[in-house]
C-alpha positions in Angstrom: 23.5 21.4 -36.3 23.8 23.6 -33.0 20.5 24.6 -33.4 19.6 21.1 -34.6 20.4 19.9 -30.9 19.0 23.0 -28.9 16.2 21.7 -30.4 15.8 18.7 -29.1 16.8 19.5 -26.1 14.0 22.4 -25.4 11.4 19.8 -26.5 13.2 17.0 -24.4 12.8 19.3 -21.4 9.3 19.8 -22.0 8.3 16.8 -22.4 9.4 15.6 -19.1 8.2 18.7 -17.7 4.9 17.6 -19.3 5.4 14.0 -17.3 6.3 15.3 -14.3 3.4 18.1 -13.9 1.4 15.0 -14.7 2.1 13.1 -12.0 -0.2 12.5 -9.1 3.2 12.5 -6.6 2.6 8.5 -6.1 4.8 5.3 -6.0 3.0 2.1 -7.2 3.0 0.0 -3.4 1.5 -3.7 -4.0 2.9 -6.1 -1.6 2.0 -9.2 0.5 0.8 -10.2 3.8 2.0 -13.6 5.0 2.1 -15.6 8.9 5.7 -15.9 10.0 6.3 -19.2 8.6 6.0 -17.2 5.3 2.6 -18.5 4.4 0.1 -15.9 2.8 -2.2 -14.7 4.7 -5.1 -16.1 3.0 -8.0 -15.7 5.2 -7.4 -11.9 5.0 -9.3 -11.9 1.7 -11.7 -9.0 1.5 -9.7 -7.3 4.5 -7.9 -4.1 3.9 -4.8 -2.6 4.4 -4.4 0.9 5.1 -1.1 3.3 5.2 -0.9 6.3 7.2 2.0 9.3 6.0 4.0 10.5 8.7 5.1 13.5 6.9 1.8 14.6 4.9 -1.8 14.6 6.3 -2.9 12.0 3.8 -3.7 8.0 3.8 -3.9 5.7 1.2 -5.7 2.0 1.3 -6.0 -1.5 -0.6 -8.2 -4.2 -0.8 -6.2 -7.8 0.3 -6.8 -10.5 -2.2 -7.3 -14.5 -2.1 -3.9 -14.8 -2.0 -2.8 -12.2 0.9 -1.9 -9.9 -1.8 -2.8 -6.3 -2.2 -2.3 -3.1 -4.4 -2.5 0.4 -2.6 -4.4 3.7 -4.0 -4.6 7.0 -2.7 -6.0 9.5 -5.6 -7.2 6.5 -7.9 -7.2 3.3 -8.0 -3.9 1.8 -7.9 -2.0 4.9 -8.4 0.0 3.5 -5.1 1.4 6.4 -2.3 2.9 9.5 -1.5 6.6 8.9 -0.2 7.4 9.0 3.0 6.9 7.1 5.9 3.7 6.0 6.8 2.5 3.8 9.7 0.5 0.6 8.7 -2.8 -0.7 9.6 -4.4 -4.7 8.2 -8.5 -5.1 9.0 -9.9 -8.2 8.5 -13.2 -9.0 6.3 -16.3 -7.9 7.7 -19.5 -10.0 8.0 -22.2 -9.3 6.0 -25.5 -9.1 7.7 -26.3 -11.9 10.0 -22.5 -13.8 8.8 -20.0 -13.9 12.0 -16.5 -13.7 11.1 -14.1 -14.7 13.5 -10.8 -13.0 14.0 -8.2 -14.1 11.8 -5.2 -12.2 12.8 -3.6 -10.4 16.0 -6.5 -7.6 16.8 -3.1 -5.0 17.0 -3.1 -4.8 13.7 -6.2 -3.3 13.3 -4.6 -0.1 15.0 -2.0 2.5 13.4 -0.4 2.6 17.2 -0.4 -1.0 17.7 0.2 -2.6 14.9 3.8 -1.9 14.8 3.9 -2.1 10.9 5.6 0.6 9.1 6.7 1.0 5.3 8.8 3.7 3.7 7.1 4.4 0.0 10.5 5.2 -2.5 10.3 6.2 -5.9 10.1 3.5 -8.6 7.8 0.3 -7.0 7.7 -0.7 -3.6 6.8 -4.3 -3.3 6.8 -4.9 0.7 5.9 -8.1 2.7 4.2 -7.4 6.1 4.5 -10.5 8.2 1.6 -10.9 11.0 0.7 -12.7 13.8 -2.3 -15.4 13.7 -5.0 -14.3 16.5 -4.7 -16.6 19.4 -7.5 -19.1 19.4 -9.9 -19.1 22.7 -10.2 -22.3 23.6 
């Protein structure tokens, strides 16, 4: 019985061993962008968001959808990102060819020391909500 449970515990151990070694040292990070009245931040679709670590030299991205949504990869996609700290960087779409696209939000987001944005990626999920300013209109 003894050995019965030394047993299991040596292939218990190796198979989290097995799990661990496996990992890629990510946390899954898929959040939301939204204006301060809590609206998504729609017109960001086809922007990016980008995280910078603070504490490894190492950045991870993700693609912002219809909705102001977004999943973040760093190795593969949507593997999420190293923890840590990391300061936080939104770019809106780019035009295509001849397209203009006007600015949609604050230009100091686009700008790791301007955006004032900052997450801290934890184990398990990390489902943040950045909230940004709408780029003043010129008028």
């Amino acid at each position: 019985m003894a050995s019965r449970r030394a047993a299991l515990l040596v292939c218990s151990l190796l198979l989290l061993g097995f799990a661990v070694g496996c990992s890629n040292g990510t946390y899954p990070v898929h959040g939301s962008i939204v204006y301060p009245d809590g609206t998504p931040a729609k017109e960001l679709s086809g922007g990016a968001i980008e995280l910078d670590s603070l504490e490894q030299e190492i950045s991870a991205r993700g693609s912002i959808d219809d909705e102001g949504k977004f999943i973040i990869s760093t190795y593969e996609a949507e593997d999420g990102a190293v923890p840590g700290k990391h300061r936080v960087l939104i770019i809106s779409r780019q035009g295509i060819g001849d397209e203009t696209v006007g600015r949609v939000i604050d230009g100091k987001y686009q700008s790791f020391e301007t955006s004032g944005l900052e997450l801290e990626v934890t184990p398990g999920t990390n489902t943040p909500t950045f909230t940004v300013e709408r780029a003043k209109s010129k008028r």
